[in-house]
Residue, then its C-alpha position, 0 to 999 in steps of 0.5 A: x500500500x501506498x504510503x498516505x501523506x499528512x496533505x490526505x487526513x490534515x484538518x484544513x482551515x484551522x483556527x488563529x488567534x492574535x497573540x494578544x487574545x484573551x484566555x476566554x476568546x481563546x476557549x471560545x476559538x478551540x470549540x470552534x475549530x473542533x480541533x483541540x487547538x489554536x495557532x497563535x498568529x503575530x504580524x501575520x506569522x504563526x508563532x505558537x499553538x495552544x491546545x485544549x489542555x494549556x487552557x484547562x490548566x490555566x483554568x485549573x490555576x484559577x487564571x482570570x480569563x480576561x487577563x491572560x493573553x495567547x502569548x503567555x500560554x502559548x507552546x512555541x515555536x511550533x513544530x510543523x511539518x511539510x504536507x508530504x510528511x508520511x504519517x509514519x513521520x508524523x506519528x514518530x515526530x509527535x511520539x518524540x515531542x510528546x504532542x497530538x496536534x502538527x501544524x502543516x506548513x508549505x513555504x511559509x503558508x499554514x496548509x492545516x492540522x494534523x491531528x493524533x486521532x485522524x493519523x489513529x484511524x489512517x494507520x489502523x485502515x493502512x495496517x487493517x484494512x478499512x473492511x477489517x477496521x468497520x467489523x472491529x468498530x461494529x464488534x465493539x458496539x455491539x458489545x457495548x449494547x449488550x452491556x448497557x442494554x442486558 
């Protein structure tokens, strides 16, 4: 099989903040993108990302979500990755990194996001099969039916 390209499963159209957004703006923004993250943007260039997690443990902090700005909770810089990228790459990369979210970035221009989830089910469809992938996933719900409804 045909090795599949981070340029095939990326999310496109992602979400960017200014790097002076407000913690509550930025909430606001990782619901919108159903991506689980934002890219922090300053003067027209990408600078950082911040997932769903970075906001929770602010939150968790007790921070005040008008006060706290995108630049200071911010991962950066950013690592990224080329729309030619294999998932294999990808999933190593992340491993390495200890992150879910690949920006996807062509000559300077953010292309998407690749997310750990949709690089999951493409690596189980490559390795499985997509047949041998809807059997598994159809045995599991049944077997939750049976569970909840005995």
């Amino acid at each position: 099989m045909q090795d599949i390209k981070a340029k095939e499963i990326m999310r496109v159209n992602p979400v960017i903040v200014g790097i002076d957004a407000p913690l509550d703006v930025v909430a606001q923004a990782i619901i919108k993108g159903n991506m689980g993250c934002v890219l922090v943007q300053q003067e027209g260039k990408v600078v950082g990302i911040i997932t769903e997690r970075d906001v929770v443990k602010k939150l968790a902090l007790g921070a005040d979500v008008k006060n706290v700005k995108s630049g200071s909770i911010m991962s950066t810089p950013i690592i990224a990755i080329d729309p030619e990228t294999t998932i294999e790459e990808a999933l190593k990369l992340m491993a390495q990194n200890g992150i879910r979210r690949l920006p996807v970035v062509s000559d300077g221009k953010l292309l998407g996001v690749v997310v750990l989830e949709d690089l999951a089910v493409a690596i189980a469809q490559k390795e499985l099969g997509l047949s041998a992938l809807v059997e598994a996933i159809a045995k599991q719900t049944e077997q939750r039916e049976k569970m909840w409804f005995a």
